[in-house]
C-alpha positions in Angstrom: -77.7 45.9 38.2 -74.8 44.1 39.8 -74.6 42.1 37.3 -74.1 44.8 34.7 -71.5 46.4 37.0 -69.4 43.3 37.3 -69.7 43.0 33.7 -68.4 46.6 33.5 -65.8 45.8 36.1 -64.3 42.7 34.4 -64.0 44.9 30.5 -61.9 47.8 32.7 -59.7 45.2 34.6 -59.1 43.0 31.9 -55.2 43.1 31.0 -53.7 39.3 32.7 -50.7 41.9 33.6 -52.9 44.0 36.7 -54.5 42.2 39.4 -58.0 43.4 40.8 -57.2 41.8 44.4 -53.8 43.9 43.5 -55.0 47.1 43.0 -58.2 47.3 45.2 -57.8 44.2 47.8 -59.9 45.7 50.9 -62.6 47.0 48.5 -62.7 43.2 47.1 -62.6 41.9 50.3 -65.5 44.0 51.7 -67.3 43.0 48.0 -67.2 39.1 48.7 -68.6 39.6 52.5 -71.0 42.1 51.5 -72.1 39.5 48.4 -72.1 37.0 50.9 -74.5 38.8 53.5 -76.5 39.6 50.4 -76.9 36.4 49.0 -77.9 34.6 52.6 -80.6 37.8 53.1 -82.3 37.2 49.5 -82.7 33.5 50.6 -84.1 33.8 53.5 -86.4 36.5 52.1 -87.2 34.6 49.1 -87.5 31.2 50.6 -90.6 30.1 52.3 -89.7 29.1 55.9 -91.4 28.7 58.9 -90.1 31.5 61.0 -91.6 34.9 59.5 -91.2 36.7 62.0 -88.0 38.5 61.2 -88.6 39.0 57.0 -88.8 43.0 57.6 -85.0 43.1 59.1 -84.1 40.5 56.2 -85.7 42.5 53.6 -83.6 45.6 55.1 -80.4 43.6 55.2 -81.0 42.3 51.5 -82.0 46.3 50.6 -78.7 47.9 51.9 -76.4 44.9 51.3 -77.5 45.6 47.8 -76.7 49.1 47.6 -73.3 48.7 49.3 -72.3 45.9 47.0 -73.3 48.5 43.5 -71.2 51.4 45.7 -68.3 48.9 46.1 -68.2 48.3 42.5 -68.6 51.7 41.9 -65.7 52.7 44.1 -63.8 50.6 42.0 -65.1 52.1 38.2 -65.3 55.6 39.1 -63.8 56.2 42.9 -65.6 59.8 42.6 -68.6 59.0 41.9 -68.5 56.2 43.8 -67.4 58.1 46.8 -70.4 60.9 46.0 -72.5 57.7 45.9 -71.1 56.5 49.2 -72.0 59.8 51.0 -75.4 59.6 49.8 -76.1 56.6 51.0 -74.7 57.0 54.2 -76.7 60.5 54.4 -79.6 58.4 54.2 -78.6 55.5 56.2 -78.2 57.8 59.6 -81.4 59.9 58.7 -82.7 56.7 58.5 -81.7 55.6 61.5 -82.4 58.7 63.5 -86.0 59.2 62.1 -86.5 55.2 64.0 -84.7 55.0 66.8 -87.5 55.1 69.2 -88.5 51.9 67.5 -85.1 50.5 67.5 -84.9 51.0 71.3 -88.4 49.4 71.4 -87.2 46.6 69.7 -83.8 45.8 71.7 -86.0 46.4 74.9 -88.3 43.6 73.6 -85.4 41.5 73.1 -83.4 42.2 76.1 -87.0 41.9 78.7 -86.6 38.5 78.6 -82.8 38.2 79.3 -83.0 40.4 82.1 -85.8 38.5 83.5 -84.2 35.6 83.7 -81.3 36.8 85.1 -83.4 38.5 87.7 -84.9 35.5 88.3 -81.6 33.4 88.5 -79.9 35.3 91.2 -83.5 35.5 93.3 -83.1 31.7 93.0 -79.8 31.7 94.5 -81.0 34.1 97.0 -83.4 31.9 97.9 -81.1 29.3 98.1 -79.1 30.5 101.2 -76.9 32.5 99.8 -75.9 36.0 100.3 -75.8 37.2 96.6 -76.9 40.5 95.3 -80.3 40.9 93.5 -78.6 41.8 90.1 -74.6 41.5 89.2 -75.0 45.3 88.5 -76.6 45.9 92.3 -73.7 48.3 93.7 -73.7 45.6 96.7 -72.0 43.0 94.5 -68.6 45.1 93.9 -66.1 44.9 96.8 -64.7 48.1 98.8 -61.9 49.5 97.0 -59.2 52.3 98.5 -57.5 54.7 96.2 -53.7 55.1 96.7 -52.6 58.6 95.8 -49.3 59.0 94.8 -48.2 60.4 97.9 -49.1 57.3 100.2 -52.6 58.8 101.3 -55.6 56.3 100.9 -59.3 57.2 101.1 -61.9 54.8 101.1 -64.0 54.7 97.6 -68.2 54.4 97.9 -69.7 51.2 95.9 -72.7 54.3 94.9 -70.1 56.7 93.2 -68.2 54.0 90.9 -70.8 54.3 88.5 -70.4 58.0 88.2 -67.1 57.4 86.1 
């Protein structure tokens, strides 16, 4: 399908005298990454490797890198329809994504357990150590008192508890 739209692209933008990268340079720009994210997503889905873990995020990534590339073209053939096209697909896209975001949620937890874990256990290290460091850089202990100045020259003292109220 790309193909054919390329094809189609290159018979409507064929006079030497007008540019593509003239006329549509941010589109074309946002074509070549997108055809670059698409071409490094079908490898990796194609190509055996020894990490399979991640092939249903690749095969998503390949999937909508697709589509944006054919709406892209699109934009550039027939900007209505390729803006009706475009609306579409982003329709979709945040359906999509609110229909799964329990399981995206799931999924950054899963990745950010072990992160936080090891941070946890690198500052109860240092604790251990002889050190007087907080449990966790976000532990309210770690951030010094602060005064407010008003503008009239009044200060007041400012709780560690309350600065993540703002």
């Amino acid at each position: 399908m790309l193909g054919s739209l390329l094809t189609f692209l290159g018979w409507k933008f064929q006079s030497p005298d007008v540019s593509l990268f003239d006329i549509h340079g941010a589109i074309m720009l946002l074509l070549i990454i997108d055809v670059c994210i698409f071409t490094i997503s079908m490898a990796v889905t194609i190509l055996p490797s020894f990490n399979r873990i991640h092939l249903p995020f690749f095969k998503g990534v390949f999937l909508i890198s697709g589509v944006v590339a054919s709406d892209l073209i699109l934009l550039m053939l027939a900007p209505p329809f390729g803006w009706f096209i475009f609306t579409i697909c982003a329709s979709v896209m945040i359906l999509l994504l609110y229909r799964s975001r329990r399981e995206i949620l799931q999924h950054c937890q899963e990745i950010l357990k072990p992160m936080w874990h090891s941070t946890s256990e690198a500052f109860h290290v240092s604790n251990q150590s002889g050190q007087h460091l907080p449990k966790h850089p976000m532990d309210p202990q770690c951030l010094p008192n602060m005064k407010e100045k008003h503008v009239l020259g009044s200060v007041n003292n400012v709780s560690r508890n309350h600065m993540f109220l703002i």
